[in-house]
Structure formats: C-alpha cells, structure tokens
PDB file with SEQRES, HELIX, SHEET and CRYST1 records, atoms N, CA, C and O in Angstrom:
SEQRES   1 A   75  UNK UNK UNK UNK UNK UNK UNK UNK UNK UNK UNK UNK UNK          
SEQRES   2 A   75  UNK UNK UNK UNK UNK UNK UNK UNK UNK UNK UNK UNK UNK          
SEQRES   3 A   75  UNK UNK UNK UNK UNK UNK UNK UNK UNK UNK UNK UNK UNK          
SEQRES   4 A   75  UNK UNK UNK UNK UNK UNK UNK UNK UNK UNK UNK UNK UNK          
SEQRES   5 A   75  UNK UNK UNK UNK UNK UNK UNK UNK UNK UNK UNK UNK UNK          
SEQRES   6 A   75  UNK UNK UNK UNK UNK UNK UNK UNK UNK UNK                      
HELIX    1 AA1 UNK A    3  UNK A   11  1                                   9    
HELIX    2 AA2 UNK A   15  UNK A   33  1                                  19    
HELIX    3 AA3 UNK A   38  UNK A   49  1                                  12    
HELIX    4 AA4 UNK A   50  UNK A   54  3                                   5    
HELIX    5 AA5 UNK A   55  UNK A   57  1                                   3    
CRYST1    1.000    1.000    1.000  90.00  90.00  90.00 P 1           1          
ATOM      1  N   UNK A   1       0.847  -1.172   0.000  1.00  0.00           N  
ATOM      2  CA  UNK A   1       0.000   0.000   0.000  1.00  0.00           C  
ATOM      3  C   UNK A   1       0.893   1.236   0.000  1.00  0.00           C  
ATOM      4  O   UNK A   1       2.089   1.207   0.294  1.00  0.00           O  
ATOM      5  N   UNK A   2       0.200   2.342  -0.361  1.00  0.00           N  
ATOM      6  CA  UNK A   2       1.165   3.669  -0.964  1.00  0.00           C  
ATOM      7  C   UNK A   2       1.218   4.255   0.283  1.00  0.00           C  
ATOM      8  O   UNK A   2       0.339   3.866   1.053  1.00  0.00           O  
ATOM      9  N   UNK A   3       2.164   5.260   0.802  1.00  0.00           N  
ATOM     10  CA  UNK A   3       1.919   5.999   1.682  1.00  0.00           C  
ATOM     11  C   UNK A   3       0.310   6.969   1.690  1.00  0.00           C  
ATOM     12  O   UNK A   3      -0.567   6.885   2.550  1.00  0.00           O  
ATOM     13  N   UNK A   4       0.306   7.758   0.595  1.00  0.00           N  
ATOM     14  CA  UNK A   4      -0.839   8.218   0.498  1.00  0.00           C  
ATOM     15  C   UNK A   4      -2.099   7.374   0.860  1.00  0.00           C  
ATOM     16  O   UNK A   4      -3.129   7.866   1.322  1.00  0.00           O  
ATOM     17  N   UNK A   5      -1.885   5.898   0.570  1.00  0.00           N  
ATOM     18  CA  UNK A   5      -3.144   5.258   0.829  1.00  0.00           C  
ATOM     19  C   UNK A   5      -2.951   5.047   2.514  1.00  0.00           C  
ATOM     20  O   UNK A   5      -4.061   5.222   3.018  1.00  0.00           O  
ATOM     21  N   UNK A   6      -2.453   4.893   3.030  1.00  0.00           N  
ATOM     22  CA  UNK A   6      -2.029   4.898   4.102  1.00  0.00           C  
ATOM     23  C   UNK A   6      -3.067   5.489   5.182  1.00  0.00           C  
ATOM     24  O   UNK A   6      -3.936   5.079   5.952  1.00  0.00           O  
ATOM     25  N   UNK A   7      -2.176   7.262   4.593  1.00  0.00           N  
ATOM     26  CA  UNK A   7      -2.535   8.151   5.036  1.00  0.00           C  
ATOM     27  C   UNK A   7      -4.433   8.453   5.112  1.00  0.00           C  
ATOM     28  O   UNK A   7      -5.196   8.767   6.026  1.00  0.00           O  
ATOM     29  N   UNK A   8      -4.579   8.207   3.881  1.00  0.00           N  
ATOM     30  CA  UNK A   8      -6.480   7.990   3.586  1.00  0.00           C  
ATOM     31  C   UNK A   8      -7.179   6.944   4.473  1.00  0.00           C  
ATOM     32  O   UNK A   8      -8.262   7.278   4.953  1.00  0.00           O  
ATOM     33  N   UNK A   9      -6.619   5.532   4.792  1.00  0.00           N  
ATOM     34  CA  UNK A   9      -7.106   4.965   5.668  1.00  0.00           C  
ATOM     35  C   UNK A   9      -7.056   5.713   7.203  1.00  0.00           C  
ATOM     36  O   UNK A   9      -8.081   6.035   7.802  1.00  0.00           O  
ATOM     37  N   UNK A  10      -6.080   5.867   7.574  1.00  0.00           N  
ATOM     38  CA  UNK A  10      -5.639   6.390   9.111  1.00  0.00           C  
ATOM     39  C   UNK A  10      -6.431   7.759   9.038  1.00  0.00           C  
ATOM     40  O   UNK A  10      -6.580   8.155  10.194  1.00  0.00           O  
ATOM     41  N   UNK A  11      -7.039   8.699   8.063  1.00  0.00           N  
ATOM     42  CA  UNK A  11      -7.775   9.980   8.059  1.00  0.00           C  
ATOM     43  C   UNK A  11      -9.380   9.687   7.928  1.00  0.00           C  
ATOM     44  O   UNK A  11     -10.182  10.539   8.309  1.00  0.00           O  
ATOM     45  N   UNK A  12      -9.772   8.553   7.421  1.00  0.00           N  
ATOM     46  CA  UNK A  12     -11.211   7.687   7.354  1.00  0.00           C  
ATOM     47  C   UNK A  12     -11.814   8.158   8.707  1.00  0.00           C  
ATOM     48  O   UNK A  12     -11.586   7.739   9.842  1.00  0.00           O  
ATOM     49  N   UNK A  13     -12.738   9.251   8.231  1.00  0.00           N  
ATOM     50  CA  UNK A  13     -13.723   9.827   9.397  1.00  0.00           C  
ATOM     51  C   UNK A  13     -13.023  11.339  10.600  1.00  0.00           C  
ATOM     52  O   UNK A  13     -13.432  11.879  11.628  1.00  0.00           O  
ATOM     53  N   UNK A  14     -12.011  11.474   9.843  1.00  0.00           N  
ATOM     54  CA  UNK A  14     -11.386  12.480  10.492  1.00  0.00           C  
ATOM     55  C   UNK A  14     -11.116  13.477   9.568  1.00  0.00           C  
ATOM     56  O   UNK A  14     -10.113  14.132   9.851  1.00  0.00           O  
ATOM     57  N   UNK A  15     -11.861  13.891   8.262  1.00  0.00           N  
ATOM     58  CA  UNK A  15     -11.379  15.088   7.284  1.00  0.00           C  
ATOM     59  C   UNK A  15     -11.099  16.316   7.985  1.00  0.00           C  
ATOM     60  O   UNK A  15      -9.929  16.698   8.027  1.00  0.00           O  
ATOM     61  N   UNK A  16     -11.776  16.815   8.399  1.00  0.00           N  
ATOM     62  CA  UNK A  16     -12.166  18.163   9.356  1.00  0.00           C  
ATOM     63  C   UNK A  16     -10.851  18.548   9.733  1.00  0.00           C  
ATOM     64  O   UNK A  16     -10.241  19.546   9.349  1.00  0.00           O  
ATOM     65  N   UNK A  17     -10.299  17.264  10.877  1.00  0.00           N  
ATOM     66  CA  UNK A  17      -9.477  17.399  11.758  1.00  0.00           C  
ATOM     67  C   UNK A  17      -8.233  17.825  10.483  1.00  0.00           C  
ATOM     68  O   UNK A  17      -7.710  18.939  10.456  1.00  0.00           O  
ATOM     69  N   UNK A  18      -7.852  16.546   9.323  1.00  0.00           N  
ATOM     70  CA  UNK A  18      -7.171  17.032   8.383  1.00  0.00           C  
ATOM     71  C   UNK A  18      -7.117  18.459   8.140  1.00  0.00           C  
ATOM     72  O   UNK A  18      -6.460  19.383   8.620  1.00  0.00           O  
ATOM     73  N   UNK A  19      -7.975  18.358   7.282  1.00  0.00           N  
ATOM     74  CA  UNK A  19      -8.317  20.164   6.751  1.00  0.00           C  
ATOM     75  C   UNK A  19      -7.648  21.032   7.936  1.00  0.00           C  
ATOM     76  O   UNK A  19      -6.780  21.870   7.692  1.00  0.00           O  
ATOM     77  N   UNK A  20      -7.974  20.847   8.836  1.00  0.00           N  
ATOM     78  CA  UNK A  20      -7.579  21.279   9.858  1.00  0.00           C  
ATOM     79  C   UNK A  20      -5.789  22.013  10.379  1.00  0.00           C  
ATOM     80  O   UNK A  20      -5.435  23.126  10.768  1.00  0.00           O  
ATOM     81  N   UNK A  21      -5.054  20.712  10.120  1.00  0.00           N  
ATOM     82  CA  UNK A  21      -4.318  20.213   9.819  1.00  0.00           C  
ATOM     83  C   UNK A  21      -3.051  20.630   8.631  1.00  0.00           C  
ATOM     84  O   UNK A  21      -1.851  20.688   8.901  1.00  0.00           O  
ATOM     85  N   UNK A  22      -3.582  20.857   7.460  1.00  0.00           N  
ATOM     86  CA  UNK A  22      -3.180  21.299   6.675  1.00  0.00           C  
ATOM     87  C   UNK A  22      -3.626  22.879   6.761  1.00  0.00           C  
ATOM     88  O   UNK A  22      -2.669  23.109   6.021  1.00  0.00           O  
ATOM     89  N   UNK A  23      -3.947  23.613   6.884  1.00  0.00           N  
ATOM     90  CA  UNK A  23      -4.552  24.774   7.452  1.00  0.00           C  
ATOM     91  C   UNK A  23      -3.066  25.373   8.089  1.00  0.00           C  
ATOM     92  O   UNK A  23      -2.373  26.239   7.557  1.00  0.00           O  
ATOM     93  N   UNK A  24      -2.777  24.651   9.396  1.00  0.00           N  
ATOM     94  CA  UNK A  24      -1.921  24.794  10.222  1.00  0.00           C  
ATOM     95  C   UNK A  24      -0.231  24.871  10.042  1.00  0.00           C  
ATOM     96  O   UNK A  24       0.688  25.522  10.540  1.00  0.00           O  
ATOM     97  N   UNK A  25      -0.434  23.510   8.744  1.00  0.00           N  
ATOM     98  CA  UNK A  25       0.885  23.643   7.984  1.00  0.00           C  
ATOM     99  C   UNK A  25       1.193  24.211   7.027  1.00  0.00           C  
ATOM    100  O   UNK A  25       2.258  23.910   6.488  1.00  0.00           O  
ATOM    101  N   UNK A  26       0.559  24.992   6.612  1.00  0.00           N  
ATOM    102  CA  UNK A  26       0.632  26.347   5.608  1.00  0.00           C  
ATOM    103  C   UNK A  26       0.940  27.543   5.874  1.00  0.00           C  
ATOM    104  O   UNK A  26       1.615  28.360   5.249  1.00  0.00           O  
ATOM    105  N   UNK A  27       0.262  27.614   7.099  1.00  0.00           N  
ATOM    106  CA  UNK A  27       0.293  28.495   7.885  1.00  0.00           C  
ATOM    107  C   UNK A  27       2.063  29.087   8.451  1.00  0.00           C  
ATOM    108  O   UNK A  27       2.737  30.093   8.229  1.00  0.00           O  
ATOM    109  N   UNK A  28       2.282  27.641   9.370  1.00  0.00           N  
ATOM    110  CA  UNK A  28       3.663  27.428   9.391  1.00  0.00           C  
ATOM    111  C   UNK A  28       4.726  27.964   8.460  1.00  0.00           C  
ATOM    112  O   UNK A  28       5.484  28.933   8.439  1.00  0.00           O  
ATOM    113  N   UNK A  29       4.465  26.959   7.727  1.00  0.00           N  
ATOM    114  CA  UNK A  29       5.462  26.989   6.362  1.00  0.00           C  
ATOM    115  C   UNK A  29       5.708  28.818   6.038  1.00  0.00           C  
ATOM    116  O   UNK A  29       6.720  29.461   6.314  1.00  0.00           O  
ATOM    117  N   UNK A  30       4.672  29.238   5.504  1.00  0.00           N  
ATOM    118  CA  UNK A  30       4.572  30.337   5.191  1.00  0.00           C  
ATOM    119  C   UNK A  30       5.378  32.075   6.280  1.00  0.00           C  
ATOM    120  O   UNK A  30       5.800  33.170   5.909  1.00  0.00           O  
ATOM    121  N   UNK A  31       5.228  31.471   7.506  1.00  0.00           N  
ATOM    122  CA  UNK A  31       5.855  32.303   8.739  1.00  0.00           C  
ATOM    123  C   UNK A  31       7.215  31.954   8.816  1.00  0.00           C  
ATOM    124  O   UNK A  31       8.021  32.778   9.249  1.00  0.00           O  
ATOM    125  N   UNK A  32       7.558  30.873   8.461  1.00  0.00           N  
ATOM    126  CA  UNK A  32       8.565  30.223   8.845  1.00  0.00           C  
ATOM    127  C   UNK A  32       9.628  31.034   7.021  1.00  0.00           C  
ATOM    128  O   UNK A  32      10.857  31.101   7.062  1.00  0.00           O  
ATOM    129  N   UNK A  33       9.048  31.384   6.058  1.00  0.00           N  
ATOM    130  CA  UNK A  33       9.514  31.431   5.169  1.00  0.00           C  
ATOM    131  C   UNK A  33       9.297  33.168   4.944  1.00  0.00           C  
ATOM    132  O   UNK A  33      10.116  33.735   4.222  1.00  0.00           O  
ATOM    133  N   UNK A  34       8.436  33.793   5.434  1.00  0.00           N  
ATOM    134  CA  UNK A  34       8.026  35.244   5.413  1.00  0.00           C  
ATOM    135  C   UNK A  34       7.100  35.314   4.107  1.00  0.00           C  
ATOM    136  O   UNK A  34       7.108  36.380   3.490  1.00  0.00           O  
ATOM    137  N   UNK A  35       6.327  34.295   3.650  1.00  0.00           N  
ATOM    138  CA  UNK A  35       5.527  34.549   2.991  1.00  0.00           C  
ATOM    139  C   UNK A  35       6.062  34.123   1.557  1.00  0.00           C  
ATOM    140  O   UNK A  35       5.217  34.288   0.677  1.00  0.00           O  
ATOM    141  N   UNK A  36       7.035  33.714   1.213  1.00  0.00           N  
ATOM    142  CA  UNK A  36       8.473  34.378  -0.076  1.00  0.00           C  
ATOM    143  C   UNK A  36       7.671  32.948  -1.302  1.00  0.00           C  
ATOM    144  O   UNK A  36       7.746  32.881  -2.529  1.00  0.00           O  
ATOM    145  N   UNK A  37       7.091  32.167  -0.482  1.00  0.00           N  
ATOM    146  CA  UNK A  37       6.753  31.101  -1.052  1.00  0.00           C  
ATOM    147  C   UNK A  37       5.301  30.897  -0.941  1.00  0.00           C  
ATOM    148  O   UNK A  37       4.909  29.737  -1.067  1.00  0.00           O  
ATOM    149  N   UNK A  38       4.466  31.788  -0.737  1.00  0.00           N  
ATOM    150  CA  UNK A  38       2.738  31.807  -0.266  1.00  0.00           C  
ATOM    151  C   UNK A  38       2.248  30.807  -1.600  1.00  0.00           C  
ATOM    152  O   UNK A  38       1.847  29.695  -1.256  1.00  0.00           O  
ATOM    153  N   UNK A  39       2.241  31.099  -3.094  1.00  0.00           N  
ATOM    154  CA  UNK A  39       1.728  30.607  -3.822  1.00  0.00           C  
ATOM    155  C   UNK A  39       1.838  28.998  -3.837  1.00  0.00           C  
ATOM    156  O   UNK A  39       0.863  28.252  -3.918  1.00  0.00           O  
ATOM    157  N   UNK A  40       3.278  28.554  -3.740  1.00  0.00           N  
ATOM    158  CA  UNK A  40       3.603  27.626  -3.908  1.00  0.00           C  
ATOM    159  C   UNK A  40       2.647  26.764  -2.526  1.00  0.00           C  
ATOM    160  O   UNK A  40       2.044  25.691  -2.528  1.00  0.00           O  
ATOM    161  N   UNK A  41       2.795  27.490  -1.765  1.00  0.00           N  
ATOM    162  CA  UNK A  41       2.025  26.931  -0.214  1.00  0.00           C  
ATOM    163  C   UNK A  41       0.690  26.827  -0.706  1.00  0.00           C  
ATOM    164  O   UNK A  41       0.253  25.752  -1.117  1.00  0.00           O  
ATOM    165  N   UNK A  42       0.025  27.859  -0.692  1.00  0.00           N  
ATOM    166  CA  UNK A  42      -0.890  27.642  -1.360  1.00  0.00           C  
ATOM    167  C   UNK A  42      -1.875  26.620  -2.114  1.00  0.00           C  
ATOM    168  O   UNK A  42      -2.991  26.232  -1.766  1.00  0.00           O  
ATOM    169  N   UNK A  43      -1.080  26.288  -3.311  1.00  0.00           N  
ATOM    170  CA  UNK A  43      -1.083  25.223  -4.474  1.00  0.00           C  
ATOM    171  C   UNK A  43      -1.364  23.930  -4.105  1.00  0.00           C  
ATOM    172  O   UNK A  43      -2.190  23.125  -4.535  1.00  0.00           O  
ATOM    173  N   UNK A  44      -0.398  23.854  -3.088  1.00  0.00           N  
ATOM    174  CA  UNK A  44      -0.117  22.083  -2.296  1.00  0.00           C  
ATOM    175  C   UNK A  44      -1.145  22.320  -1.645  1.00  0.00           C  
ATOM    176  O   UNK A  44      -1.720  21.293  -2.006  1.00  0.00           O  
ATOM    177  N   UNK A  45      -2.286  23.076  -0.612  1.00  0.00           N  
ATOM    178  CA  UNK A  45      -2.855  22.644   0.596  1.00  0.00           C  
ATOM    179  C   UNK A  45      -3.899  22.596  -0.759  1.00  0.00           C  
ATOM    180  O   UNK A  45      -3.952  21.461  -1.233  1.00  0.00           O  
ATOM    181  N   UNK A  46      -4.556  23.383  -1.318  1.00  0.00           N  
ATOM    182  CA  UNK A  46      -5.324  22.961  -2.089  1.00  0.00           C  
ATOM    183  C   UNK A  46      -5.324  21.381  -2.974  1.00  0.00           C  
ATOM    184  O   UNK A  46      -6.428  20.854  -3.111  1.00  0.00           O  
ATOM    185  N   UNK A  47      -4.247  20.748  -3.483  1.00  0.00           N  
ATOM    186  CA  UNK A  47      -3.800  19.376  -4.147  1.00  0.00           C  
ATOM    187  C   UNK A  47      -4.549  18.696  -2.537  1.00  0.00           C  
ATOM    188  O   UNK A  47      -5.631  18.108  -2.523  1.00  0.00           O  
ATOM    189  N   UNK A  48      -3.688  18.947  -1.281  1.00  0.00           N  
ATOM    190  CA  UNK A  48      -3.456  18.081   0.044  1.00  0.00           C  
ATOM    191  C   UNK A  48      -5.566  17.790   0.056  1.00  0.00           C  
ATOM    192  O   UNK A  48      -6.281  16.835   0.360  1.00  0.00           O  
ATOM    193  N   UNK A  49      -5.787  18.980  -0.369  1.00  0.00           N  
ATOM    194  CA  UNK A  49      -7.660  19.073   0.414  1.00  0.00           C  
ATOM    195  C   UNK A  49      -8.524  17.609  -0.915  1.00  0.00           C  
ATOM    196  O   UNK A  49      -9.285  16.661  -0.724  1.00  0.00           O  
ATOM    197  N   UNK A  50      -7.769  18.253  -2.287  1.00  0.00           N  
ATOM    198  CA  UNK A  50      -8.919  17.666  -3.159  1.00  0.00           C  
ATOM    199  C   UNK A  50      -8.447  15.677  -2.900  1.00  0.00           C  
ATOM    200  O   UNK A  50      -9.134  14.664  -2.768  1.00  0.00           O  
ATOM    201  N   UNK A  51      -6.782  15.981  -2.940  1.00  0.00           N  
ATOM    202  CA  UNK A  51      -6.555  14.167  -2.835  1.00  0.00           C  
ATOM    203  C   UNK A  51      -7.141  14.274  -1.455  1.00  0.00           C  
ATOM    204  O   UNK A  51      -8.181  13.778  -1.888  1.00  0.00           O  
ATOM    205  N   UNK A  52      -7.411  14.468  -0.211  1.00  0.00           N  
ATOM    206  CA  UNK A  52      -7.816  14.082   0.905  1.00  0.00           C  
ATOM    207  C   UNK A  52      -9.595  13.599   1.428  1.00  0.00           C  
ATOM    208  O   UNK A  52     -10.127  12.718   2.104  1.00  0.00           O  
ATOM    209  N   UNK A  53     -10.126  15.154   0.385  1.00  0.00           N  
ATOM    210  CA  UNK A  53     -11.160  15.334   0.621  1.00  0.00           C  
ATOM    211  C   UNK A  53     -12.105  14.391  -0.340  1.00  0.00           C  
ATOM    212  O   UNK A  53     -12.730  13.433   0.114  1.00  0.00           O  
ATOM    213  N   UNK A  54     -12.126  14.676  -1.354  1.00  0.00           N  
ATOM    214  CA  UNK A  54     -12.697  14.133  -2.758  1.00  0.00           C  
ATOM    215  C   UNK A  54     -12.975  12.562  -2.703  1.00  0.00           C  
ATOM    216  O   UNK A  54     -14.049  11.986  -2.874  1.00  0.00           O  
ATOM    217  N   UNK A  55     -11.951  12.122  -2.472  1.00  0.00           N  
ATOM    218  CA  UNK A  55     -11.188  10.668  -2.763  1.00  0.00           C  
ATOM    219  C   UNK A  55     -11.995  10.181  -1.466  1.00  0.00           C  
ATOM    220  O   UNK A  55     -13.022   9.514  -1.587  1.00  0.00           O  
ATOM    221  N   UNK A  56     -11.463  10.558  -0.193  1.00  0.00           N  
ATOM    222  CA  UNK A  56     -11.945   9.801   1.165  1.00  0.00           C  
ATOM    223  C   UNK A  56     -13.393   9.907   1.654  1.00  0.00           C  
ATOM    224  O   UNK A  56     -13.959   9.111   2.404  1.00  0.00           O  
ATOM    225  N   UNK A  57     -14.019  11.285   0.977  1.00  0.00           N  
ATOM    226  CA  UNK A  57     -15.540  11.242   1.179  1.00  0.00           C  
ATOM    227  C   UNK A  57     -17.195  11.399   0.073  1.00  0.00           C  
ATOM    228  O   UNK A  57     -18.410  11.339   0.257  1.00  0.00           O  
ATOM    229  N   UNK A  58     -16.007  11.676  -1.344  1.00  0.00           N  
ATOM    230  CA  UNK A  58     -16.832  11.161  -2.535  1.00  0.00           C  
ATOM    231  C   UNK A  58     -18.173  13.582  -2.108  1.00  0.00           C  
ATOM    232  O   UNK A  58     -19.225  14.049  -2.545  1.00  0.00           O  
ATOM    233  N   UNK A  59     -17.177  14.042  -1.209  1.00  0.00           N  
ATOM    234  CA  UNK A  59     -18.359  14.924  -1.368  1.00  0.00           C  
ATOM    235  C   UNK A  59     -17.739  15.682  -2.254  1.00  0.00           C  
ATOM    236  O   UNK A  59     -16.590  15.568  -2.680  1.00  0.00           O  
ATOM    237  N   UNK A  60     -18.821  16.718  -2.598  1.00  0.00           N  
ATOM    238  CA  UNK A  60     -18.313  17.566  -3.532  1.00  0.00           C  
ATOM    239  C   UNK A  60     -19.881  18.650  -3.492  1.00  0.00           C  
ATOM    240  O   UNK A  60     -21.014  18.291  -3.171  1.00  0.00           O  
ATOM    241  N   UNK A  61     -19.377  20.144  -3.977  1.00  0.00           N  
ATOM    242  CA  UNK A  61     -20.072  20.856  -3.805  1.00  0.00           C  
ATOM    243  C   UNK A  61     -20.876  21.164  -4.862  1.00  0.00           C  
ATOM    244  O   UNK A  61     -21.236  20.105  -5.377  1.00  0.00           O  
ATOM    245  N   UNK A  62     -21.701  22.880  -5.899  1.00  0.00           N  
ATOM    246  CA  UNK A  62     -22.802  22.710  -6.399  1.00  0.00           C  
ATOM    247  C   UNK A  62     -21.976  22.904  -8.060  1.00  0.00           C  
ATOM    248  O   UNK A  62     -22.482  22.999  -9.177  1.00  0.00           O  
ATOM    249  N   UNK A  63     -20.530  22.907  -7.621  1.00  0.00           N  
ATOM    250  CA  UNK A  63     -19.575  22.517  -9.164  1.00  0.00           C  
ATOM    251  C   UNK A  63     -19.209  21.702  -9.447  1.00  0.00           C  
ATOM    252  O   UNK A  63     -19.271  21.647 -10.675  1.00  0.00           O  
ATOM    253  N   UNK A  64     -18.724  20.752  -8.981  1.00  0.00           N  
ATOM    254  CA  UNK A  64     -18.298  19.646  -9.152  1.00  0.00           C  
ATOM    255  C   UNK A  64     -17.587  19.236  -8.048  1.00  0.00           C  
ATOM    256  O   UNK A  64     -17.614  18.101  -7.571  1.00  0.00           O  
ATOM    257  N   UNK A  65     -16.568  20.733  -7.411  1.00  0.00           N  
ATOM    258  CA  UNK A  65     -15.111  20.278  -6.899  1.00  0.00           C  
ATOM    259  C   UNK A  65     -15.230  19.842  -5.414  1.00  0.00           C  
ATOM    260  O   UNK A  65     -16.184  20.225  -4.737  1.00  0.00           O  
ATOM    261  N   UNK A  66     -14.404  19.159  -4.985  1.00  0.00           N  
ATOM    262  CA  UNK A  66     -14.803  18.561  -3.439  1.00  0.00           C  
ATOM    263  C   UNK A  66     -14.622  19.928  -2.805  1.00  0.00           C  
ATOM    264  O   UNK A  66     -14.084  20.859  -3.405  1.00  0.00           O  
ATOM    265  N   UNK A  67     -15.097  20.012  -1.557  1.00  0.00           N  
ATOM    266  CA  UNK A  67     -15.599  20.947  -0.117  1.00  0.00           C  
ATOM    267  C   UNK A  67     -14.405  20.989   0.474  1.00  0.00           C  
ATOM    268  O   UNK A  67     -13.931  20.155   1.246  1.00  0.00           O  
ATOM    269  N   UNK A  68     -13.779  22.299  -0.032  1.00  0.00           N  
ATOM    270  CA  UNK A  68     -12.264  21.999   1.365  1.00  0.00           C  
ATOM    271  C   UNK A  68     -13.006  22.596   2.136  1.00  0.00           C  
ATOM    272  O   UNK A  68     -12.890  21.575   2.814  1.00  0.00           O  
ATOM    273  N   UNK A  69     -13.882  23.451   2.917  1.00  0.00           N  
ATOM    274  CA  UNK A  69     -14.406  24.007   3.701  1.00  0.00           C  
ATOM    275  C   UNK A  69     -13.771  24.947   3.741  1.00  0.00           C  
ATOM    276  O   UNK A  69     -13.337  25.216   4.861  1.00  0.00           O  
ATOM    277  N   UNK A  70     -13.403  25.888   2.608  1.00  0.00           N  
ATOM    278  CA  UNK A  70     -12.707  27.560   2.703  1.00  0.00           C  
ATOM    279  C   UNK A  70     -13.286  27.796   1.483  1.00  0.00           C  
ATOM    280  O   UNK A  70     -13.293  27.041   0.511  1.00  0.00           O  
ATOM    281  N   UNK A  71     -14.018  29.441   1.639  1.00  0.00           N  
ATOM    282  CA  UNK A  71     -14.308  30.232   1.242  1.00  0.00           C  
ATOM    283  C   UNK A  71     -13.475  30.808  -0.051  1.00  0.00           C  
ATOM    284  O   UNK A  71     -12.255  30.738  -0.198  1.00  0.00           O  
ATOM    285  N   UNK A  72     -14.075  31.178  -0.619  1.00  0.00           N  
ATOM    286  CA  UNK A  72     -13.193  31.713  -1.829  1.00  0.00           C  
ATOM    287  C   UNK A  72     -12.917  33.237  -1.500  1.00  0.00           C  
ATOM    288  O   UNK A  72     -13.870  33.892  -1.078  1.00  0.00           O  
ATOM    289  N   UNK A  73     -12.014  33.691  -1.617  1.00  0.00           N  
ATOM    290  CA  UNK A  73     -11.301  34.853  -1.123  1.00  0.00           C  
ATOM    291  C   UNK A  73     -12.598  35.580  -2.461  1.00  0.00           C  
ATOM    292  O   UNK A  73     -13.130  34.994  -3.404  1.00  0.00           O  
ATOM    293  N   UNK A  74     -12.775  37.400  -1.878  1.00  0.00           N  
ATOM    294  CA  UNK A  74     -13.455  37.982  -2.681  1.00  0.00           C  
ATOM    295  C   UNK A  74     -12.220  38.792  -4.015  1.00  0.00           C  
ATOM    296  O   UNK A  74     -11.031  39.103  -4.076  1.00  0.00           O  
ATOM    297  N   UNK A  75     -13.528  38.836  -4.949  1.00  0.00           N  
ATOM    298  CA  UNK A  75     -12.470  39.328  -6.715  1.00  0.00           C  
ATOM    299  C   UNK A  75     -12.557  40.531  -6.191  1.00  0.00           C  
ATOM    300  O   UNK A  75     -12.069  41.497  -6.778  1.00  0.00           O  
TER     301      UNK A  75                                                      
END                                                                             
C-alpha cells in the first residue's frame, strides 16, 4: 500500500481534523519562510484538500469540486 493510501485509511472519518491540519501547515510553512513562497504553499494545501477530501468522502459541492471548507477569497 502507498503511503498516500495509508494516510487515507488512518484519516477515514477524520477530514475536518485534516483540513484542519493542513490549514496549520501552511500556515507554518509560510511564517517560517516570510511569505516568499505563499503561492507555492498555497497550491499544495489545495492538491493536500482535493486528494484528501474528494477521494476519502466522494463529497463535492454545487460545481463539481470537493468541499475543502474555505471560502473563496473575494475578486
């Protein structure tokens, strides 16, 4: 089994907490770096939400794309 699959079993019923999770390590990353790399941070928690979210709970919202549970920043 893959790490990633791994990881999807051991997160089975705990997305939230994930999301959560990744939230936190972006967060990090980003303080820890002064921001110099936000996009790139960025990019990955979004990849981290859809392989986490999508895949482990089949939800998805009124577009297609799975529910990271964040708001879309305003245009």
């Amino acid at each position: 089994m893959s790490v990633m699959g791994k990881l999807k079993h051991m997160l089975k019923g705990h997305e939230d907490q994930a999301g959560q999770g990744i939230d936190k390590t972006g967060d990090f990353v980003d303080g820890r770096t002064q921001g110099k790399h936000s996009g790139q941070v960025d990019s990955a928690q979004e990849r981290l939400r859809r392989q986490m979210g999508s895949e482990q709970t089949g939800q998805t919202g009124q577009t297609g794309q799975a529910d990271t549970g964040r708001e879309d920043p305003p245009r």
